[in-house]
N, C-alpha and C positions, 0 to 999 in steps of 0.2 A: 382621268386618274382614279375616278371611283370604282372602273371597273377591275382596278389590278386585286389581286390576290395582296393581302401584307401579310408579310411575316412576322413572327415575333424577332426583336434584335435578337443577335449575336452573344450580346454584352446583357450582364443581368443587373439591373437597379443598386440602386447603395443600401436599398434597406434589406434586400437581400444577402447582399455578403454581412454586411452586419451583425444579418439573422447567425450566416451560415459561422463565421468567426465567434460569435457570442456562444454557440453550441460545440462549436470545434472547444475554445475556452473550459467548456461546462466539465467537456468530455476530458479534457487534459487533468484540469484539478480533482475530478473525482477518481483518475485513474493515480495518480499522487495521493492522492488521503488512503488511498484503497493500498498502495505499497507500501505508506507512512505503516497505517495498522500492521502489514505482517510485518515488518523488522520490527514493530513496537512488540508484537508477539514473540516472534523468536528471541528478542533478545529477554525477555520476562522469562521465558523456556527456557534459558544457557542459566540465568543468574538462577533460577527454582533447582535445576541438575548441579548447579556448583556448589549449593546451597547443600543440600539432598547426600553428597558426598563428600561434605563435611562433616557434617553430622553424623554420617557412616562411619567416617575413620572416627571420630571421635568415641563413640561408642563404642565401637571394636576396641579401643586404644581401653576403653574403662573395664569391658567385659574382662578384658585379662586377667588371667589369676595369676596372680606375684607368691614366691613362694620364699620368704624369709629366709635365710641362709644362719 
């Protein structure tokens, strides 16, 4: 028997999927925090434009010259 060749198994260890799940894991949540931050950005960039063009008409709205009748 000592003369055979061994292979390595087929099947990989427990502490290896573990590894590889614990990284897969790593990989998902940082890929979530990383699409959390842009809607958290976009949506700071919709309210600052909505903001911006309020402000505009309102201004517009005061610039007006009113002419007494």
């Amino acid at each position: 028997f000592s003369a055979l060749v061994r292979d390595k198994p087929l099947c990989s260890s427990w502490e290896k999927k573990m590894k590889a799940k614990q990284e897969k894991d790593l990989v998902k949540q940082y890929s979530l925090q990383l699409k959390e931050e842009k809607a958290k950005q976009k949506e700071e960039k919709r309210k600052r434009r909505e903001e911006n063009l309020k402000r505009r008409a309102e201004n517009e709205r005061k610039s007006e010259i009113v002419q007494v009748v």
